[in-house]
N, C-alpha and C positions, 0 to 999 in steps of 0.2 A: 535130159532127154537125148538118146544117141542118136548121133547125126547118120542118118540113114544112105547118104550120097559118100558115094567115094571118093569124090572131086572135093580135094581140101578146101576148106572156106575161110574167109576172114569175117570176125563178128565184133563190131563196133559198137559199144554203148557211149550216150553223150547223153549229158545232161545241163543244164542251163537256161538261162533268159529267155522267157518267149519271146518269139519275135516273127516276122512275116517272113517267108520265103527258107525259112527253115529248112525243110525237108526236100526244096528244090535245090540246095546248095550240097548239101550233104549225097545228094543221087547222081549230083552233076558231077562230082568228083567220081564215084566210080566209075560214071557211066564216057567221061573224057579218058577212062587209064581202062577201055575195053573191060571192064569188068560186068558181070552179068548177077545181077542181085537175084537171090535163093529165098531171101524173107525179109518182107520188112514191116516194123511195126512202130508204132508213137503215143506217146499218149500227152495232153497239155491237164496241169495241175492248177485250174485255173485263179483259186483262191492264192497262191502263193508263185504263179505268174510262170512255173516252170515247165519248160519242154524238157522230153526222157524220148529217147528213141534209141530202138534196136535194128541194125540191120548189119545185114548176113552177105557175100557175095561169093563168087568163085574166085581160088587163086590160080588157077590156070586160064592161062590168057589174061590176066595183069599185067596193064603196063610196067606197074610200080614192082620190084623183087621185094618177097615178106622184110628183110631185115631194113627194107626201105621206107614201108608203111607209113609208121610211127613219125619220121620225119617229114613223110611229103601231107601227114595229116596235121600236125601242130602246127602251122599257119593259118590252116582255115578255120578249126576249133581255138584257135587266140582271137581271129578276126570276130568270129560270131557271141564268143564270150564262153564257150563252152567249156567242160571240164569232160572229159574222156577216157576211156579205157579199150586196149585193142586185146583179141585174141584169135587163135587160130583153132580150129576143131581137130584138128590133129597130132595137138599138143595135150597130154592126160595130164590133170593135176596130178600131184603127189599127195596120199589123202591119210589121217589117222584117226581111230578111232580111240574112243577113252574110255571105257567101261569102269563099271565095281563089279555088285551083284548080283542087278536084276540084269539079265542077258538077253532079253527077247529082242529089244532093239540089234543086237550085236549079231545074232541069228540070223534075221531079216535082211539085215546089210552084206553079211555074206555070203547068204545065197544068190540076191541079186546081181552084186560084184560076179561071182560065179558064172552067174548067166548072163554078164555085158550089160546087164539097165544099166549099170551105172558106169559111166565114161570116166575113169579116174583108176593111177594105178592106187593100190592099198598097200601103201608102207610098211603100214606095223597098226598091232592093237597093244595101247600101253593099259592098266591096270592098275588102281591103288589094292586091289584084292585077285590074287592069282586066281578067282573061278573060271573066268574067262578064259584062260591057257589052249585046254584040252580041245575046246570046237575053233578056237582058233588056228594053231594049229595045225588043223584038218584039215583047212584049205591051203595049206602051207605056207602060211601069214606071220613073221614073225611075234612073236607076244612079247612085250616088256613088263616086268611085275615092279613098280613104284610104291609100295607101301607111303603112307601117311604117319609117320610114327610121331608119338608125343612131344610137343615143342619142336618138332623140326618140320614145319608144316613149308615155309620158306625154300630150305634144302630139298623139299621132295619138288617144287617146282621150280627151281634152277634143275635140277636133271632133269626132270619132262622137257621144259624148254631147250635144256641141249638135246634132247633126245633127237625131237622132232629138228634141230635145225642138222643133226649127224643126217638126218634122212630126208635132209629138204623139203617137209612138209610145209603143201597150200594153206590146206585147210583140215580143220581143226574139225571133228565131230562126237560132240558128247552125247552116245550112244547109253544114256542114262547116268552118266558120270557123278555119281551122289556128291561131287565136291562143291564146294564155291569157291568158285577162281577167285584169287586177287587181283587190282587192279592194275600192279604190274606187270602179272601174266594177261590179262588180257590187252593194254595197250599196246604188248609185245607183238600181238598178232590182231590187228584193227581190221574188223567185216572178213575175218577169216577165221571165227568158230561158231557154228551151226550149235546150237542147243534146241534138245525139246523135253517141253514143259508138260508133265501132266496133269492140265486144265486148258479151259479156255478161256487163255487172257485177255483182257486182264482181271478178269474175275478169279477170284482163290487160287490166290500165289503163295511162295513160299511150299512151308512143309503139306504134307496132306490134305492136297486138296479135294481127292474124290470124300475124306469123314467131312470134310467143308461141308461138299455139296448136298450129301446125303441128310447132313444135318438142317438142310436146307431147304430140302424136298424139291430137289431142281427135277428138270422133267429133260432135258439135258445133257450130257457132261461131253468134251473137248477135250483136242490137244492139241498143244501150240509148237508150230520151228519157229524160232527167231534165232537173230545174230546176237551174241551175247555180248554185253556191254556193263560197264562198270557199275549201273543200276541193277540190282538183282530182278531179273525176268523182264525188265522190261524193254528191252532192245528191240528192234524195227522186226517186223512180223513177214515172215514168207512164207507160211501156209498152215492153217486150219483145217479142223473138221470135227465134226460132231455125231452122237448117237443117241438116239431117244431111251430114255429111262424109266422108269415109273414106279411106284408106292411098294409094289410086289419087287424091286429088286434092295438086295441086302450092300453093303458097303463093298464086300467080295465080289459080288458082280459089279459094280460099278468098275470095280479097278480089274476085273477080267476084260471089259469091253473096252475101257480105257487102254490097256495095253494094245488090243489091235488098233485103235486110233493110233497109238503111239508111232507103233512101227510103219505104218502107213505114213503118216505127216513126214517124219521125219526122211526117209527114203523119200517124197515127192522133193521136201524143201532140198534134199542133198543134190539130186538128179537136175533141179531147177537150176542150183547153184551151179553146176559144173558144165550144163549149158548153157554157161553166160547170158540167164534170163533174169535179173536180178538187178537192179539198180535201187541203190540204196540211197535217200538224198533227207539228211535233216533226222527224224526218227520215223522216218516211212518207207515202206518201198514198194518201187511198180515191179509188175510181175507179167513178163511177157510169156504167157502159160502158150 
């Protein structure tokens, strides 16, 4: 979600041990270094005992200078038992996309990108299949065309991987990428590739899941963003949605409205992800929408 204020901000997520006085500790810190908090939120998980909190403040009139942050915060996130992550909204990921065939996802993200939703510069779209190219392009986006060729499935992802590290990519976004990553492309890049799934997991994963559902006579069907992880589809969930179906729709309509599910989820979980509303703890995660 773009940060709306022009006044750069600092956005801290912590997550860890619940505990009493939590959130008066973490506010007494900005509020001792003059800082003026913009948003704050928390959530406690209480089956499994954990406090998640996000909060936002201004960097103007900080005591603390940004490249000081980090250090004046890891005392008190050691003392509280916390594990954390700092960022500034002024700072745009470096973002890629990974396409094959189906391109509607690819489309949606570029207009976006276009018109500012999305807070991220766009690197490059790389490709196992050149269709992509040509609407790429047009927004003057580099393209990379990666084929997957016969037995050299390994080799094609040693260059994606150097690809994205020549262009210092954040995050990873598989804009319907028909591949399955390996595990050590993805441990390459841990809670930093977005995938969406068309269904709503975890119900019919893998291949085909709207002939699944139809064969199923769901009333239904979904599409899921998650972080992608070395379990095929099943990685920590950042956002859903759903469309009512029924007896009168054919497997082709299922996978027409699925597609706009698609492009939707997927652009919320990217835009979620890039304003540091995301905290991933365990195979869950809180979602400060």
């Amino acid at each position: 979600m773009p940060n709306e204020r022009r006044v750069p901000t600092a956005v801290l997520l912590l997550w860890g041990p619940d505990r009493r006085g939590l959130v008066s500790e973490v506010s007494r810190f900005v509020y001792e270094n003059d800082g003026n908090v913009v948003h704050a939120d928390q959530h406690v998980d209480p089956e499994g005992g954990v406090f998640l909190q996000r909060i936002e403040w201004e960097l103007e009139g900080f005591a603390v200078p940004r490249d000081g942050i980090g250090a004046a915060l890891s005392p008190l996130a050691e003392r509280l038992g916390m594990r954390w992550a700092l960022h500034f909204s002024d700072q745009r990921p470096s973002v890629a996309l990974l396409v094959s065939r189906q391109l509607h996802c690819l489309h949606d993200l570029l207009a976006r990108w276009r018109m500012g939703e999305l807070e991220a510069e766009l690197a490059l779209v790389a490709g196992n299949h050149d269709d992509g190219r040509a609407v790429t392009e047009s927004y003057g986006v580099p393209f990379v065309h990666l084929p997957v060729l016969p037995g050299a499935r390994a080799e094609q992802e040693d260059a994606m991987l150097a690809t994205l590290a020549a262009h210092r990519v954040e995050l990873v976004v598989l804009a319907r990428y028909m591949q399955i990553l390996s595990e050590r492309f993805i441990e390459a890049r841990p809670g930093a590739i977005i995938n969406i799934h068309h269904s709503f997991l975890p119900a019919f994963p893998g291949a085909k899941p709207y002939h699944q559902a139809h064969a199923r006579g769901v009333k239904i069907i979904g599409a899921t963003a998650h972080y992608a992880t070395r379990e095929l589809d099943q990685g920590p969930i950042i956002e859903q949605d759903v469309a009512r179906v029924s007896h009168r729709d054919a497997v082709e309509d299922l996978v027409r409205k699925g597609r706009d599910l698609e492009k939707v989820v997927l652009a919320r979980a990217v835009a979620l992800h890039l304003g540091r509303r995301v905290i991933v703890y365990g195979n869950k995660t809180v979602v400060f929408d």
